[in-house]
N, C-alpha and C positions, 0 to 999 in steps of 0.2 A: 353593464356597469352604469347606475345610474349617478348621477352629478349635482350634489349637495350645493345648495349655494341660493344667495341672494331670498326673496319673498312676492309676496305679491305685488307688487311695483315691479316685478319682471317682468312678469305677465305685459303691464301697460306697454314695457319698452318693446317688446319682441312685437306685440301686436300693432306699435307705432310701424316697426320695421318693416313688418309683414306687408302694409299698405305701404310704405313708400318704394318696396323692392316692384311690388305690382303693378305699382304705375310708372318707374321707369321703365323697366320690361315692356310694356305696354307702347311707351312714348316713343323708344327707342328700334322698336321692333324691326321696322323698315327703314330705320339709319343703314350705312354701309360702315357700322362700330361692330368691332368684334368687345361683348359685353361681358365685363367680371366680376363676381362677385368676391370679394375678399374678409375676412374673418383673422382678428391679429390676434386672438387669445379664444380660440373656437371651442375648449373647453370638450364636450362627448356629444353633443347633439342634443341629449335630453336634460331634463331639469325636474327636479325632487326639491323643495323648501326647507330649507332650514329649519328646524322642531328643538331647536334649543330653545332653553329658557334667557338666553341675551336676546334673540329673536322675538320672543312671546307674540308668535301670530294669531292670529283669530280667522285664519281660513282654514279650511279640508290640507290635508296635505298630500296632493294629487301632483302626479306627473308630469308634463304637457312637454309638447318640441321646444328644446333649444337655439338657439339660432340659427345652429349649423341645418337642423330640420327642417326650421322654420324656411329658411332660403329655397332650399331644394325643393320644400315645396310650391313655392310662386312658379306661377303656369301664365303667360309662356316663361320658358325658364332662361338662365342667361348661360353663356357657350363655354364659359369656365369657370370653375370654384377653387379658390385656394382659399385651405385650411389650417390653420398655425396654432400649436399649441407647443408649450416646454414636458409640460407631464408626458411620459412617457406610455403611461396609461391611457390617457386621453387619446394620443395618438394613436397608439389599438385601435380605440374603440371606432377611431375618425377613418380607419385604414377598413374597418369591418363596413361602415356605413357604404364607403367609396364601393365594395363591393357589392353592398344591396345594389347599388345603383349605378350598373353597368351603362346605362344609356349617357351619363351624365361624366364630362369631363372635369375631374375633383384630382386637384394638386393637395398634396401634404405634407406641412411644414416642420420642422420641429426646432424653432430658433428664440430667439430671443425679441418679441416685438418691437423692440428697437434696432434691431437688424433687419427683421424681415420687414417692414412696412418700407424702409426705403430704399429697401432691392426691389421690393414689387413695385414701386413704384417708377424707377430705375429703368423697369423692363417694360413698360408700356410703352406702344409705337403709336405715330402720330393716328393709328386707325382704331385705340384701343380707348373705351370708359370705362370706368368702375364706380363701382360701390363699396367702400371699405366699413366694417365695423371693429370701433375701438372700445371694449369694454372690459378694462381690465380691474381686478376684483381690490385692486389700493391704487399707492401710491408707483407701480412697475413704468408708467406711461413717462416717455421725456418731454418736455415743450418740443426740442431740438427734432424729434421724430416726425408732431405738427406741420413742421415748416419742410421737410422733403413732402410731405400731401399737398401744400400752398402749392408748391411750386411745381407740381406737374402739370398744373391746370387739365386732369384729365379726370381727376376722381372728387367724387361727392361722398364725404363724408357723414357717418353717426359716430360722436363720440360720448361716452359717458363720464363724465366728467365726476371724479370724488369730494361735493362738495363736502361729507361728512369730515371725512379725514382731512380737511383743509380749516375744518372750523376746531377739531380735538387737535390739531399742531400747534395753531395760532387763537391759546387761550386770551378772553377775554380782558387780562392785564399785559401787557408785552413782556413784564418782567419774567413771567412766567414761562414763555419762550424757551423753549431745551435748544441748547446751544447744537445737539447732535441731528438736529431735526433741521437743522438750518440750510444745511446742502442740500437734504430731499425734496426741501420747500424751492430752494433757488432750480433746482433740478425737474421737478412737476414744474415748476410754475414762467420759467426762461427767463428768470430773473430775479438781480440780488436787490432789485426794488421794491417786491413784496410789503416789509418792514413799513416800509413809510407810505404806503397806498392803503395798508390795510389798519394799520394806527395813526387813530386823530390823537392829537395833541390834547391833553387835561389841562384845564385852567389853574395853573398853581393859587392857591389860596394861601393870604396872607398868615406869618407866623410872628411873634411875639418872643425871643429870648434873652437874654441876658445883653446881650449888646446890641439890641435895636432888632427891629423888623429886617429878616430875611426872608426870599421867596423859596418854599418847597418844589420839587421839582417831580414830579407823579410820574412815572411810566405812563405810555399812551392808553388808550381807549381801542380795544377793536371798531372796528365797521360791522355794522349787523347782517345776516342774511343776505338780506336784497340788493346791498351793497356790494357783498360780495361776489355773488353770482353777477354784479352789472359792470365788476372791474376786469372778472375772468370777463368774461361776454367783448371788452374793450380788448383786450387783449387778442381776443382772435379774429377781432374785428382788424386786425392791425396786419393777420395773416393773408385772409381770406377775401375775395372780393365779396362773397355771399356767407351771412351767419343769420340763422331765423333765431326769433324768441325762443330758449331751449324749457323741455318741458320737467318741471320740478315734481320728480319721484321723491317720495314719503313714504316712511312706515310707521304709522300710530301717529302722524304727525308730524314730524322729527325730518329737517329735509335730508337727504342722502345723498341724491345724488342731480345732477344739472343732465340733461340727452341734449347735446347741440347737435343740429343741423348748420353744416358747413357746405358752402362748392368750390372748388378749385377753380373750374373754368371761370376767364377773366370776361368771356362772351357775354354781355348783359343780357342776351336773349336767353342762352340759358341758365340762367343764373334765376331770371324771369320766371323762367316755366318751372324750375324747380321749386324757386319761391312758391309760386302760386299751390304747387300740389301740397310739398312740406305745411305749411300753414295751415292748409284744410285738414290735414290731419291731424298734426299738432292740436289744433282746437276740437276736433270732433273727439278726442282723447285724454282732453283736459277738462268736459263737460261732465 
């Protein structure tokens, strides 16, 4: 079964992950950590581009490993994989893989990522890191789910952040604001602050009526882009002890989506070395 989805800005993200899974593995090798790799929305392993015309890519539309693949594949490899997908299908496919790959200790989930992230995290013993990937295809992701990762100090996160659907909820006039959109915004985002971080204030301009000058009152002004990616960025900075620059996936232009690099543990050393590796790749990915 192959797994429609996403474009070429996947490619970048998987192949960000690819390098940072191999150099923890690497780093970690001769720790005394039993090392996991975790996946909250692990989808079938493989990946096929979307070939609709909302998409209109301009690449080949070739197959390559998913991330579930892509993991499995980092040598040395790490001592357990859990897998989490809702689709029922997916989980097939994720239960056939675990087969190819008898040598290879692979859990699989079939819950709700917001249930299973903060069980898995729940179950980590004082001997255990991880690696978690959050890449869910909207709006599925809670803040509330964020804050059980903060606080195991054991797992280093990738999350994919939807700036798209956070710029298509919160139109450029506030007026324009769908009242129905408002819970999912307070809900992605852990907070019914949004509203006022992400609308400046208009300078009402003077009006002239029948009984003297009164002041018009405009709906706010969104925050642009960079803005916005630097309020989320604040926001998990509020979580995490370690958040790097995240890298801005585009398709034709158009930003889509934020990749943060987050670390739980509150160790400044490694928090340190994480930094260090994340940022070298982050840039060698951004050139």
């Amino acid at each position: 079964m192959k797994h429609k989805f996403g474009g070429p800005w996947t490619r970048k993200k998987l192949e960000v992950l690819e390098d940072y899974l191999g150099f923890y593995a690497k780093a970690l090798k001769n720790q005394p950590f039993v090392l996991h790799y975790a996946d909250a929305y692990a989808g079938t392993g493989s990946h096929v581009p979307i070939d609709d015309d909302a998409q209109a890519l301009l690449v080949p539309f070739d197959d390559f490993n998913g991330s579930v693949l892509t993991a499995l594949s980092v040598e040395p490899g790490f001592h357990q994989y859990h897998f989490n997908d809702l689709n029922r299908n997916h989980v097939a496919e994720l239960e056939r893989i675990r087969e190819e790959h008898p040598q290879k200790q692979i859990h699989i989930h079939m819950q709700d990522a917001n249930q299973f992230v903060p069980e898995f995290c729940r179950r980590l013993s004082r001997n255990d890191r991880a690696v978690l990937l959050l890449d869910p295809y909207s709006t599925q992701l809670d803040w509330d789910t964020l804050k059980h990762i903060a606080s195991s100090g054991k797992v280093d996160l990738w999350l994919l952040f939807p700036i798209s659907v956070i710029l298509r909820m919160t139109p450029t006039d506030e007026e324009r604001v769908k009242p129905e959109w408002k819970n999912t915004l307070n809900r992605l985002l852990g907070t019914d602050e949004w509203e006022s971080a992400l609308y400046k204030p208009v300078e009402a301009p003077r009006m002239d009526d029948l009984f003297g000058d009164v002041d018009a009152t405009p709906a706010g002004q969104r925050v642009n882009t960079d803005e916005l990616g630097q309020w989320v960025t604040g926001r998990l900075n509020e979580l995490f002890p370690y958040v790097a620059k995240p890298v801005l996936l585009k398709n034709h232009g158009r930003p889509l989506f934020l990749f943060y690099f987050a670390v739980s543990n509150p160790n400044s050393a490694a928090w340190r070395l994480a930094d260090k590796a994340a940022s070298h790749i982050i840039k060698k990915h951004q050139q």
